[in-house]
N, C-alpha and C positions, 0 to 999 in steps of 0.2 A: 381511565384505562381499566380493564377488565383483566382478572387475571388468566385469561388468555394470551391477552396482548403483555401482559408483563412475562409471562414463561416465554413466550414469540420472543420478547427481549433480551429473557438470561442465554436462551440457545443460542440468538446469535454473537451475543457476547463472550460465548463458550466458545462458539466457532471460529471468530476473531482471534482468539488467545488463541489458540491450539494453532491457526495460520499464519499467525507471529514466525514461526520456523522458517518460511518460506519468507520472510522479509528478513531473517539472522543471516540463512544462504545468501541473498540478494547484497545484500549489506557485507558478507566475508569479500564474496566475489571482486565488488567494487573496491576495497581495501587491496586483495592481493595485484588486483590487474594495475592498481594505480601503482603500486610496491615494485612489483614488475618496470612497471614503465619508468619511474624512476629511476631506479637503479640502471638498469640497461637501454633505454631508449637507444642511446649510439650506437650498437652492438648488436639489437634488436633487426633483423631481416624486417623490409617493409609489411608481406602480408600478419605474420603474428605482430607486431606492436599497431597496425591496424586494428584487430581484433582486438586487440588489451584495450585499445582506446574507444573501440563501441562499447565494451563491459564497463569501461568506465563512464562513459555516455550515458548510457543505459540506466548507469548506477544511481545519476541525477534523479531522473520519470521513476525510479523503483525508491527511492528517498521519500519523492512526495507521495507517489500510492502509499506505499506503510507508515507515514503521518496520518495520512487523512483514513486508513484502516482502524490505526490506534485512536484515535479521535471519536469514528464510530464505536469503537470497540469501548471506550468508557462511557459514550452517552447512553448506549445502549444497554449498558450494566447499570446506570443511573436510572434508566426511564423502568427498568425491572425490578429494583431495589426501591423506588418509590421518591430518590432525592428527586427526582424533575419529576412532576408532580401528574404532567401533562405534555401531549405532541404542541399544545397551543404554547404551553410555559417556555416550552423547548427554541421554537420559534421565534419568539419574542426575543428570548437570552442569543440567539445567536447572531438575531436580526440588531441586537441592541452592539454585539462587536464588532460586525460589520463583517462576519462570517456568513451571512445568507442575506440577499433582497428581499425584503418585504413583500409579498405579493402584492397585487392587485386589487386581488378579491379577499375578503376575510376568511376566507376558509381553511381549513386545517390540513395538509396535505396526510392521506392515510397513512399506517403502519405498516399497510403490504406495500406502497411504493416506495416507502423507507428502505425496507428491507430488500426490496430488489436491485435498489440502486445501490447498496451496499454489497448485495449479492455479483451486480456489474464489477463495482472496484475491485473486489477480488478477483475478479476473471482478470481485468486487464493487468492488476499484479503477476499475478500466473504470470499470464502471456508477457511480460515484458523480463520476470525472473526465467524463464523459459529461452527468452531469446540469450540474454546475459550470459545462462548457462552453455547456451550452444557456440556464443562467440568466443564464449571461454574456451572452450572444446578446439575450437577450431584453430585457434594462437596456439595451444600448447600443439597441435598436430603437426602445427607448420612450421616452427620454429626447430631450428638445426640442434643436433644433439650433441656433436662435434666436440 
């Protein structure tokens, strides 16, 4: 790896950490709505404990995105720090836990496709912390105050 590609590494390993925030929201949200639903489900009007229960739906797909964010997020501080040595070592180690299939072809898959599909999982974190926040919005709108 050239130190290019190792700084390409610690940014986005910076970036990760700093998007952690949006996986702590993701992660309060799913705790409250579930708190919510516990407590009052009986009591609870249909359309808000509908909503509490997408948030908590939601809360599952926004669990495993911010795994597999944090996941990149250390390898990606390893591959820039120099413990993984290499994209090839990387491969190997991951193909050997039965975290990624072995390809085909021997070839190395590059650092920009690394990074874009890491770039993808964070969008759909977004988008799925995004929708959470909006069903959340929308159970507390509709729920009587009475």
């Amino acid at each position: 790896m050239t130190d290019n590609d190792r700084a390409t590494c610690a940014a986005l390993a910076g970036l990760l950490r700093a998007f952690m925030v949006l996986a702590i929201w993701g992660f309060a949200l799913t705790c409250i709505a579930a708190l919510v639903l516990a407590l009052t489900l009986r009591s609870l009007p249909t359309t808000p404990a509908m909503g509490f229960g997408a948030v908590v739906i939601l809360g599952v797909l926004e669990r495993y995105f911010a795994f597999r964010l944090r996941l990149d997020q250390t390898l990606f501080g390893d591959l820039a720090r120099g413990t993984i040595a290499s994209l090839d070592a990387l491969d190997r180690a991951l193909d050997r836990l039965g975290l990624r299939n072995a390809p085909s072809s021997p070839s190395t898959r590059p650092l920009d496709d690394r990074v874009q599909g890491t770039r993808q999982l964070m969008q759909r974190h977004a988008i799925v912390v995004a929708c959470q926040s909006a069903m959340f919005l929308l159970a507390l709108m509709t729920q009587d105050i009475s």
